[in-house]
N, C-alpha and C positions, 0 to 999 in steps of 0.2 A: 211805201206811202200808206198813211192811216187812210182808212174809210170814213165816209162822210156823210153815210147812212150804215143803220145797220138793223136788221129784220127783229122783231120783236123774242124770234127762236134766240136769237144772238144773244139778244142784251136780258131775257130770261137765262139763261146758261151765264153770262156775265157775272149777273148782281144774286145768282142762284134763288132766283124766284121763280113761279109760274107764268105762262104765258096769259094764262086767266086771272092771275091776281095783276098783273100790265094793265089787263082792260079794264077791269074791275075799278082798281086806282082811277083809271083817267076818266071814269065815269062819276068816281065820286068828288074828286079833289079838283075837277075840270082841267086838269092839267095832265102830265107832256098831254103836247098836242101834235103828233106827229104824223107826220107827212101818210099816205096815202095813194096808192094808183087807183084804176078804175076799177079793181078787183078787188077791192080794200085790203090791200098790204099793209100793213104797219111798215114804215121805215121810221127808226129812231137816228136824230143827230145828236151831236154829244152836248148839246144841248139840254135836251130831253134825258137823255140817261143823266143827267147832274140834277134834276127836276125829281127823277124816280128815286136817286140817293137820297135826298131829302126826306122823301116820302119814309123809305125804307127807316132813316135817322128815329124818324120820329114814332115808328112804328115798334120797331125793333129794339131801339137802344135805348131811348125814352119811355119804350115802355105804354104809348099812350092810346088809346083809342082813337076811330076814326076822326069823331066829335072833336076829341080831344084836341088830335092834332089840325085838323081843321081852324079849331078855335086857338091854337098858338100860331097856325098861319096868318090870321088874322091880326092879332093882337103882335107879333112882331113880324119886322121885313122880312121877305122871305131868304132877301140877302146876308140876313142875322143870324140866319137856319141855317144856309149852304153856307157860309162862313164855319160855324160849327162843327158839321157837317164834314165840312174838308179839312180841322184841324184832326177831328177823331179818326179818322182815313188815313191823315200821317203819321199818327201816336201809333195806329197800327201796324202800320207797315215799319217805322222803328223796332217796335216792339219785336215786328218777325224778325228782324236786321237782328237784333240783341237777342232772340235766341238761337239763331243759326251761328253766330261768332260765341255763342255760350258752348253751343256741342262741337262743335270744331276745336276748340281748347279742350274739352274732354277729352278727345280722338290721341 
């Protein structure tokens, strides 16, 4: 059974980010906004880790500054983003599929 939270260590090791660049984001971008106990734990849902993808998209792959991306979160839905977001994520994982059946045929 999947987890339905997961500690901020987790989903930093996940998306191979820092656990300080997590807080940092959701301080600037006001978003994920995840769960918490009274000892202020971060629990992420996968909710929120599809929130930090996003982030990460527009960071990473786009290229774009904080501003930046701030102001295309604005300027388009942020459903337009994760859409994106999740098509680049499949091209990927194709891509690893097509080169692991590439070296396999070398063998």
């Amino acid at each position: 059974m999947e987890k339905l939270y997961h500690s901020i260590t987790e989903v930093a090791e996940m998306l191979d980010e820092n656990a300080s660049t997590l807080r940092f984001w959701e301080k600037e971008f006001g978003f994920p906004k995840p769960r918490t106990n009274a000892k202020g734990t971060r629990f992420y849902s996968q909710e929120d880790i599809d929130e930090v993808k996003i982030v990460i998209h527009l960071l990473r792959n786009e290229k774009l500054t904080i501003d930046g991306a701030k102001a295309k979160l604005k300027s388009r839905k942020k459903d337009d983003v994760r859409r994106s977001t999740e098509i680049v994520e499949k091209l990927e994982e194709i891509k690893q599929e097509l080169l692991n059946i590439k070296n396999e045929l070398k063998d």
